[in-house]
N, C-alpha and C positions, 0 to 999 in steps of 0.2 A: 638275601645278599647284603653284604657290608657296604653302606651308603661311606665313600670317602671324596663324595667334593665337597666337602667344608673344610678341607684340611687348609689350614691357613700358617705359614711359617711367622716366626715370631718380628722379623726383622720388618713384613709389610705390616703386620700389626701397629707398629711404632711407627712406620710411615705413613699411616692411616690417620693414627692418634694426633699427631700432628699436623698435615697440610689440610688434614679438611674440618677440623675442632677450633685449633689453634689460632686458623689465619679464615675464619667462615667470617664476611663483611656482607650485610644485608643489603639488597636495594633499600637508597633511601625511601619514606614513605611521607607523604608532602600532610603534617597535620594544620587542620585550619580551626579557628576558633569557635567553630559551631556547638550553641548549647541548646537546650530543651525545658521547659520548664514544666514539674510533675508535683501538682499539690503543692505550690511555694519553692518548691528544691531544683535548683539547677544543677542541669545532667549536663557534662561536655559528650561531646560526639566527633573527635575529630577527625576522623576518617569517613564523616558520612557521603564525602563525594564517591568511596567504590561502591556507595549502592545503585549508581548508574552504570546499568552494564552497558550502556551505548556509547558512554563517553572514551573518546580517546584515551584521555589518560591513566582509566582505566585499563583499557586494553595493554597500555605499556607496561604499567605496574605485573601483571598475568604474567604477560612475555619477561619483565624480569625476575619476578619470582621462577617462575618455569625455569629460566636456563640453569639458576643457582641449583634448585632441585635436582632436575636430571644432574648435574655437574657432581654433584654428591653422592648420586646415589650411584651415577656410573663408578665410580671409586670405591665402592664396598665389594670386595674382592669373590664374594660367594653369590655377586647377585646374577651372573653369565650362568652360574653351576643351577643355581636355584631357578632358573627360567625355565632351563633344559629338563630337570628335574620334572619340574611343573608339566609342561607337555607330553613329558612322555608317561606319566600317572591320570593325565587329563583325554590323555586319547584313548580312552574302550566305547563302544558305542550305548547312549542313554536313549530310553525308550520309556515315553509315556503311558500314564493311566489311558487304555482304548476309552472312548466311549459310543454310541449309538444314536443316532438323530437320522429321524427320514427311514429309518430302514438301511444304513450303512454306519459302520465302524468308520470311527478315525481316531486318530493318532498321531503325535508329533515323536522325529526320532532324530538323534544327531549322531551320525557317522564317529566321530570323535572330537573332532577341532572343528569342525563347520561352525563359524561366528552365531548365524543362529540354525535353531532348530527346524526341520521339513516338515510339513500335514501333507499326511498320507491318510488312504481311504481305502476301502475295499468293501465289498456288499455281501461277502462272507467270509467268516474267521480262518474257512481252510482256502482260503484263495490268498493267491499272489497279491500284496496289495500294490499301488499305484500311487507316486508322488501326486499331490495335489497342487501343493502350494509352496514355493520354496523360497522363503524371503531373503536367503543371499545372493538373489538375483536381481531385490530392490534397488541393493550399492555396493559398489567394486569391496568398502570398506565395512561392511554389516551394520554401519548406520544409522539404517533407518531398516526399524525392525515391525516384526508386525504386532501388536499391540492386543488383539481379544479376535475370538471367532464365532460365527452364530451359522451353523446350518438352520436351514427353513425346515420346519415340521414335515414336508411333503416331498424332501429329498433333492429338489428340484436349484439351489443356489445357496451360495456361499457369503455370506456380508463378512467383512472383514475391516478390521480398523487398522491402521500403520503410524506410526510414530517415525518423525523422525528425528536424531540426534538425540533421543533420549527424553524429549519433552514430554508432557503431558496431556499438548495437545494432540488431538488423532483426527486422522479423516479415517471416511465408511467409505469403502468401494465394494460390489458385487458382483461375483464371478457365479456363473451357468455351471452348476456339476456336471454335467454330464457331457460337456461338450468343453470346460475351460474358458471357455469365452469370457472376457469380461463383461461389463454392463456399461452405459455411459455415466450410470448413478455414481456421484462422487457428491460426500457430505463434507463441508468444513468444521472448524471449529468447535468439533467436541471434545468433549474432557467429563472425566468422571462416569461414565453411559456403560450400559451395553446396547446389545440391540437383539429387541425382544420381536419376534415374528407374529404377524396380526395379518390374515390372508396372505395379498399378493403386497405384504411392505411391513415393515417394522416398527416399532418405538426408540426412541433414541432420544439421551438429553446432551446441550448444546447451551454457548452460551454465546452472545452476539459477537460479532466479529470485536476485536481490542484494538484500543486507539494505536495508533502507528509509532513502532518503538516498544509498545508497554508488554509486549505477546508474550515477555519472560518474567518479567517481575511485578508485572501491576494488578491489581486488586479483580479478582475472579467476581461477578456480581451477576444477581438476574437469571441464575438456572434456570432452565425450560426443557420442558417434553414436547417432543415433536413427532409426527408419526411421517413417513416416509414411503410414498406408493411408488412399488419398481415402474422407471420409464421416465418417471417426472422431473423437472430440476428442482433441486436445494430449497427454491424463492416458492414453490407450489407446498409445502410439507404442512401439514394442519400441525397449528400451536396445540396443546390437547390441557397443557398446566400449565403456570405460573402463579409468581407472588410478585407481584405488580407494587407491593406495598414493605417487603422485606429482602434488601434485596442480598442479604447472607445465610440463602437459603441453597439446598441443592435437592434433587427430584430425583429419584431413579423409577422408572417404569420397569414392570415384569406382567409377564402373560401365564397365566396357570396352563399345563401340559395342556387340555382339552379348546384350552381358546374361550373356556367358560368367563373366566375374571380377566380386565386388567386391573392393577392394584400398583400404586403411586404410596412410594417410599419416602417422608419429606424428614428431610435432617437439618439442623441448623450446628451441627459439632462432628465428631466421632464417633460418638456414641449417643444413642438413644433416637428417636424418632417417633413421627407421626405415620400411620396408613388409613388411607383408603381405597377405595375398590368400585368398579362399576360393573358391570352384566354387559358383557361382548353380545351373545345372544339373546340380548332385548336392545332393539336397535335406539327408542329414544332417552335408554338410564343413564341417571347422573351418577357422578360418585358421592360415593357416603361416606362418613369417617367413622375409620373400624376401630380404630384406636388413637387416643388423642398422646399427643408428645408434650414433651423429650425427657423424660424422667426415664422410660424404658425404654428396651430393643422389643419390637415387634418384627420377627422374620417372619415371611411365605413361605410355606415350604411346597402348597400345592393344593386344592379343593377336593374336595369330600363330596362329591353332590355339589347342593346349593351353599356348601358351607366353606371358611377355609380355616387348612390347618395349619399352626403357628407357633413358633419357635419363641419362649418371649420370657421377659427379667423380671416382666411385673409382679409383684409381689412374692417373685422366684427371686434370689441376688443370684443360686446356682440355676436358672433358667428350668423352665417346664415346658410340657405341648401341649395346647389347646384348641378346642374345634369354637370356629366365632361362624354365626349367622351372622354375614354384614348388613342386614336387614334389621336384626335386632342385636347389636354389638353391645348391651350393656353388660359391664361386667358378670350382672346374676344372672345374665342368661349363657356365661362361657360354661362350655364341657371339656373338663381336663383328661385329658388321656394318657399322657405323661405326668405325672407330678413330679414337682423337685427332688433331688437325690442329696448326697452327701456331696457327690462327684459334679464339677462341671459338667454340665450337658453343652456340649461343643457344636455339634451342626446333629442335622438330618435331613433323611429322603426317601422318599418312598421306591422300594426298589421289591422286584417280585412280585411278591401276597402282602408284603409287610414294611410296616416301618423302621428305617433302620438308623440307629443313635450310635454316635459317637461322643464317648464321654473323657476326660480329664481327670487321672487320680494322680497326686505328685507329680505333674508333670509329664504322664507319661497316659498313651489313650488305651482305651478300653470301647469295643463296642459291641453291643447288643440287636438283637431283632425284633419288634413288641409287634404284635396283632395288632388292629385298626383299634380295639377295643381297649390295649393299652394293657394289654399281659404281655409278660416276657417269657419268648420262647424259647430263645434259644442267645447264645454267646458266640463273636466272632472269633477263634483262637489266632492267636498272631505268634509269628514265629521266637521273640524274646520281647522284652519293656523297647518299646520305642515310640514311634509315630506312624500313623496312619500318612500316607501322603498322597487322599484323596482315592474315592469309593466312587464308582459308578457301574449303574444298571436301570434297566429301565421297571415302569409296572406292566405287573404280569409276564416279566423277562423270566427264564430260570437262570439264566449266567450273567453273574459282575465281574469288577475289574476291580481291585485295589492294590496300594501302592503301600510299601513298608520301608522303612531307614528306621537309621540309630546310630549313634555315633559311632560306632565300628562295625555298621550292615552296611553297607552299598544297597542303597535306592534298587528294592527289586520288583516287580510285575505278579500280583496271582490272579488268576480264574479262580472265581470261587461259583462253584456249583450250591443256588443257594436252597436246592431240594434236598441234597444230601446233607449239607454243609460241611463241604470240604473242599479245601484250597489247593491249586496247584502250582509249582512255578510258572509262571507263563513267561518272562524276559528275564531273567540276574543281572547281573552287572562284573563285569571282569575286569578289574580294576589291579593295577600291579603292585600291591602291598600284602601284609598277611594280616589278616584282622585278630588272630588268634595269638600274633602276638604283644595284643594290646589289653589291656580292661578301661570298665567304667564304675565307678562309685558316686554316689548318693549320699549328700552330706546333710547333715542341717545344721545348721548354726544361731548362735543366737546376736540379735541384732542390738544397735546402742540401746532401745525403747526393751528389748527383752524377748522381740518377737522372734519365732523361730522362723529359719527362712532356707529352702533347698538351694544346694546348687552340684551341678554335675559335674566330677574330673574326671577326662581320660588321660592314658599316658601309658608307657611300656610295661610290662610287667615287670617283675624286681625293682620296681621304683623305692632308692632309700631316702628316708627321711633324714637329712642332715643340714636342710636351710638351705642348698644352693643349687635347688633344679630350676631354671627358666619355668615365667606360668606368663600364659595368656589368659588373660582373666575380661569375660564379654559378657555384659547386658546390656538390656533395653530399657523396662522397666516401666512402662508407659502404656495410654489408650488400649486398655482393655489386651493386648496380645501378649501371647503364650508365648513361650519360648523352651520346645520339646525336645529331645533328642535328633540328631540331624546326621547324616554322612557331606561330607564336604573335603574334596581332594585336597582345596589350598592351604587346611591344616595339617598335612600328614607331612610332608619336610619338618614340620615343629614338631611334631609326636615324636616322629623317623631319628630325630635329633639329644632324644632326650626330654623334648619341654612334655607341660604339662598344661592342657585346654581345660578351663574353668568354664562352664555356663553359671548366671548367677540367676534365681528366676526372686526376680525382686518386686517387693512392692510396686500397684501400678500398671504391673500386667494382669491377665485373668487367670494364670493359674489357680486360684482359689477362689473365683467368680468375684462378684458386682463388690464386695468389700475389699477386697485385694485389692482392686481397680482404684477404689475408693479413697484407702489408704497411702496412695501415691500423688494424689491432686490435688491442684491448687493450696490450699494451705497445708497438705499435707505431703509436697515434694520433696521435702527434706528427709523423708523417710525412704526416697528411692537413695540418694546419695550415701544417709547413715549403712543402709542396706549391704552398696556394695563397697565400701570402704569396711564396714565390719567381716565383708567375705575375706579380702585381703590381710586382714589384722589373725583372722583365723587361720589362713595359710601360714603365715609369719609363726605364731603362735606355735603350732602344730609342726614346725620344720620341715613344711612341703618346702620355704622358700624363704627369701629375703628380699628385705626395700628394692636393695639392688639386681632384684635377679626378677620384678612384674614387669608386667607392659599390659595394658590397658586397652582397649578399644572397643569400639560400639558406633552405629549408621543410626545417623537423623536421630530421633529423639535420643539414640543413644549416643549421639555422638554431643549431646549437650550433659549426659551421662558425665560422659569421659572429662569433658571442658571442666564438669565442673567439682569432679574426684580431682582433678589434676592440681585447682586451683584451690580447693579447699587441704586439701593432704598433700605439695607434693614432694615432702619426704617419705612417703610412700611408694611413690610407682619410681621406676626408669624411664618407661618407655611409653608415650601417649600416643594412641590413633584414633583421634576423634575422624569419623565420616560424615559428608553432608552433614552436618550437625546447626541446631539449632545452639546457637550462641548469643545471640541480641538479645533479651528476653523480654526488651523495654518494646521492640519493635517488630518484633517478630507478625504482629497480628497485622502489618501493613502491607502485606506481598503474599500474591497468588491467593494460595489457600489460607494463607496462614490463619484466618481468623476462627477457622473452624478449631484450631487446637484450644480454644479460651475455656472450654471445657475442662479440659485437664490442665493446663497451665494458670488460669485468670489472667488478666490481661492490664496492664499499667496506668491505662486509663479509667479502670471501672471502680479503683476505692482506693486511699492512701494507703490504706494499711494492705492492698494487692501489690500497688505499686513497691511498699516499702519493703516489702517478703521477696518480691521476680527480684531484687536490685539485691537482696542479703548474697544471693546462688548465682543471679547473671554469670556466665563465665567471661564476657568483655567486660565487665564493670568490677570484675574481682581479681584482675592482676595486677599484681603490688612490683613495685621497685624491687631491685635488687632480689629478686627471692628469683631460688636457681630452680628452675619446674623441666621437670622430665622431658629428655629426649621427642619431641614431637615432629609426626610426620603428618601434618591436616590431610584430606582429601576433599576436595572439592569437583565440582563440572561446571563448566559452562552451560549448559541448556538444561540444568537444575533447576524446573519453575516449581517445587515442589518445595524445597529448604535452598530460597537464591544463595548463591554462594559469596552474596554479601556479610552474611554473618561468617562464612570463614576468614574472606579479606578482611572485615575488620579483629577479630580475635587474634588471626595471625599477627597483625599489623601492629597491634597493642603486646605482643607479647615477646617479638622482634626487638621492639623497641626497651621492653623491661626484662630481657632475662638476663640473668646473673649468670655465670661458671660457662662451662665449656661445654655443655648438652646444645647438639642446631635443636632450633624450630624454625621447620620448614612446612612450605605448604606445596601438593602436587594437584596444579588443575589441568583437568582432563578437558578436551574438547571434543565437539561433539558427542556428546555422552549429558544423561540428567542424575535423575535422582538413584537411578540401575537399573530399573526395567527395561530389559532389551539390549542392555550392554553386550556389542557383540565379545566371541571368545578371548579374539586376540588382544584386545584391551583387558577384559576380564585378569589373563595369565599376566601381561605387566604390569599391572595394577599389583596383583596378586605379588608379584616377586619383587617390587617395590617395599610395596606394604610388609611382607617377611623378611625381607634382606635388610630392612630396616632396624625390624624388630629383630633379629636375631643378632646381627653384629653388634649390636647396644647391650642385649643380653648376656655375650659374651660366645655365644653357641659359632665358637670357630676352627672347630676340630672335630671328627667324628668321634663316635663312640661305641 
């Protein structure tokens, strides 16, 4: 069917161009004279009073950015159409990868529009199942969502974390299967955790209550594992770890399937980590360390006997599996059963008879089945190049679950029989567009330094090359993650429209394992930016497009991506949407978590010459007078303890202040909402028609085609 609500006549156009370009007057932003000094060099700071989110006048600054926002964005004539659009492409019903705990299936499923998603349960695949849990009953406004879930090995309770407003902290509550009941067990102040089942209670990490005021921006310290017996209160939990003596550390606990091991995950970054592990069934062992940190990832994947096996970068950069006696963990005594490939080895699990790997070529997954002994037997076939979107089955199960997308599959459900091995549909996805009349290509290009580097377009078929199709052009580029093929409804108005969705898989990420990663950090960040500024220069080049027909965008790291493409090139882009983004770069390592990214980033205080590199890129510390920088629409939250939304107040603030020509830069803060886990839908979709009605009327996309 012919999409015609972007038809827009010429004469609102001209109305448009005028009353909200022409006459846009910023709230004032009150700058004071604060400076900083870094190795001799004084840094001003004059906005550093909105890194208090508590202060009033803070809050009014919020409140008057917001009204200019919405006031703006209400005036972009296709953004009613594009909402409508939106919901009605957003409503088919999505259903989860099942999985199996206790001797029952569950499953999360959302009707269409329900803010968030239901767990459901049933105790067999041909039965009727039964809501379990339904967290749009938490708040009128989807809120406060549920945040991670742990059935008990033995069927019998449900622990459950909930977030509210989007934060990162969570409480555990426990609800009775079988009867619904709640529990009176109610855990504060966790963050970072799951919660791993050890008899009749769990492990879970925490960290002390925060001084009063600080719960959103202040400094996360002092990680602890705590174990948790149902019945008792919070003040009874046995301490099980800590670092008494480091306190920018963080612990995760996990229990191997049998209850044999608990094994203690300690990380001081992103990436890499230390493990140890103790014997559950030897009631007086201490833990040993199986592997010393933080050079490599050492994952659980699960125990072998007395032994366990592990998922790990040591002396793998594309990751291998190996069997470790925690008893005697020395290197010459590991047994490799996996060795290194060419491919990423991405995760695994034991599911069946066998081990099953999920690997990475260009971006695109591949998986296999290998004996315990570490032969491969067999190949998972997938329906075309995409993603896996999460594999579950239990040992000694004969039936799994996995998940498939691609940028023009809809997110769909199979059974895989893993005797036979063969797949069947089990859930698709009916979503109202045509996927058939779209494609995708696989580009590579070459970057400033010479390196080749992939990125994926979709877009209509018959796309001509003549320089003036809209591109949205997205990466990340950072800590280790991939960025694979995806299905995503909030881009199909921009496909539907003519444009043209870029993934760019940049230095930084893992697509090409632990050196890829590598070649994005700390001294070598300027390789993510040359990266994706070379993507665009190759668009241009090639007449997919033109300066004025990009837009740009990217969330949290990538949203310092964006800042700082925007600020280095920006006669290049039109259109900037940095998300939660990291933009301070001097200070980023003083809030919440922030200190764990020094890994990838370095940090301003740890050597002049880190200092003097974070300050070349910073994207607050690199806009200039007078230079006219793309079209920008920030996104921000309020209960973002994850990237405070003080780096967007201040960037916005600075850039408010210096833009040249007639492009807004404007910033939209959400409330109630964090860094996006959990955002319920209806936010999601205005956010969503914001974010495009932004990007598209700048672009120019105001007529059908």
């Amino acid at each position: 069917m012919k999409n015609t609500f972007f038809y827009l006549s010429l004469s609102v156009m001209t109305f448009m161009s005028y009353n909200s370009f022409a006459q846009i007057v910023y709230p004032e932003t009150r700058k004071s004279d604060h400076t900083d000094e870094y190795f001799g060099t004084r840094i001003s700071d004059p906005y550093r009073w909105l890194e208090d989110d508590n202060a009033v006048e803070t809050a009014s600054w919020v409140k008057a950015q917001n009204q200019l926002t919405q006031k703006y964005l209400s005036e972009i004539p296709q953004r009613e159409q594009l909402k409508s659009r939106l919901e009605t492409i957003w409503n088919y019903p999505k259903i989860g990868v099942p999985f199996k705990k206790g001797g029952r299936y569950f499953f999360f499923k959302n009707d269409g529009l329900q803010n968030q998603s239901v767990l459901y349960v049933q105790n067999k695949l041909d039965e009727e199942a039964r809501v379990l849990l339904d967290p749009n009953k938490f708040s009128s406004d989807g809120t406060i969502a549920l945040a991670g879930i742990s059935p008990s090995p033995d069927g019998n309770y449900l622990a459950y974390s909930i977030s509210r407003g989007g934060s990162d902290w969570n409480e555990i509550v426990v609800m009775e299967l079988s009867t619904g009941k709640m529990l009176a067990d109610t855990i504060h102040w966790v963050k970072f955790s799951g919660m791993s089942w050890f008899k009749n209670g769990f492990y879970y990490s925490c960290y002390d209550a925060p001084a009063e005021g600080q719960a959103l921006s202040g400094s996360n310290a002092f990680h602890k594992v705590k174990y948790h017996q149902l019945g008792q209160p919070q003040d009874r939990d046995v301490l099980v770890y800590e670092d008494k003596n480091n306190p920018q550390k963080n612990f995760y606990a996990g229990v191997t399937d049998d209850q044999t091991f608990l094994f203690i995950s300690e990380s001081q970054s992103t990436s890499g980590n230390a493990l140890y592990a103790k014997r559950l069934d030897i009631p007086e062992s201490s833990f040993t360390m199986v592997a010393e940190g933080f050079d490599f990832d050492y994952d659980v994947i699960d125990n072998i006997g007395s032994k366990l096996l592990i998922n790990t970068s040591c002396d793998a950069p594309m990751k291998k599996v190996v069997l470790i006696d925690p008893q005697n963990p020395d290197k010459s005594n590991w047994e490799t059963i996996i060795p290194e490939s060419e491919q990423v080895l991405e995760s695994v699990s034991l599911v069946g008879d066998f081990i099953y790997v999920e690997y990475l070529e260009d971006a695109n997954n591949k998986a296999y089945f290998f004996d315990y002994k570490g032969n491969k037997i067999k190949q998972l076939e997938l329906p075309t190049l995409g993603t896996i979107a999460g594999f579950s089955g239990d040992k000694g199960d004969p039936v799994a679950f996995y998940g498939f997308t691609s940028f023009t599959f809809p997110s769909s459900v199979y059974r895989y029989d893993i005797t036979s091995g063969k797949s069947e549909v089990y859930v698709s996805s009916d979503v109202a567009f045509v996927p058939s009349d779209f494609e995708t290509r696989q580009i590579f290009f070459e970057s400033k330094d010479g390196t080749k580097v992939p990125m994926f377009l979709v877009y209509k078929k018959g796309l001509k090359l003549d320089g003036n199709n809209p591109v949205l052009l997205y990466g990340y580029g950072g800590f280790n993650i991939s960025l694979t093929p995806s299905f995503s409804v909030s881009r199909l108005p921009f496909l539907e429209q003519g444009g043209i969705y870029v993934t760019v898989n940049l230095r930084g990420g893992g697509e090409y394992g632990k050196k890829w990663h590598e070649a994005g950090q700390k001294m070598q960040k300027q390789n993510v930016f040359d990266d994706f500024i070379a993507a665009a220069e190759y668009l241009v080049a090639n007449k997919y497009t033109s300066p004025k027909k990009i837009a740009i965008m990217g969330g949290s790291n990538g949203g310092l991506l964006v800042g700082a493409a925007m600020t280095q090139r920006p006669d290049l882009f039109k259109v900037a949407i940095p998300i939660v983004g990291v933009l301070d770069m001097l200070r980023y390592q003083y809030f919440t978590i922030g200190w764990a990214w020094a890994t990838d980033y370095g940090r301003s205080d740890e050597s002049k010459e880190m200092f003097v590199y974070l300050l070349t890129y910073s994207p607050l510390h690199n806009v200039k007078e007078g230079v006219e920088y793309p079209a920008t629409l920030a996104i921000t939250a309020d209960h973002d303890d994850r990237v405070v939304p003080a780096h967007t107040f201040k960037f916005m603030s600075e850039l408010q202040s210096k833009q040249s020509g007639s492009n807004p830069v404007l910033v939209r803060i959400e409330t109630q909402a964090g860094h996006g886990a959990g955002k319920p839908t209806s936010k999601m979709i205005e956010e969503t028609a914001d974010m495009y009605g932004f990007i598209m009327y700048h672009l120019g996309m105001n007529s059908s085609k």
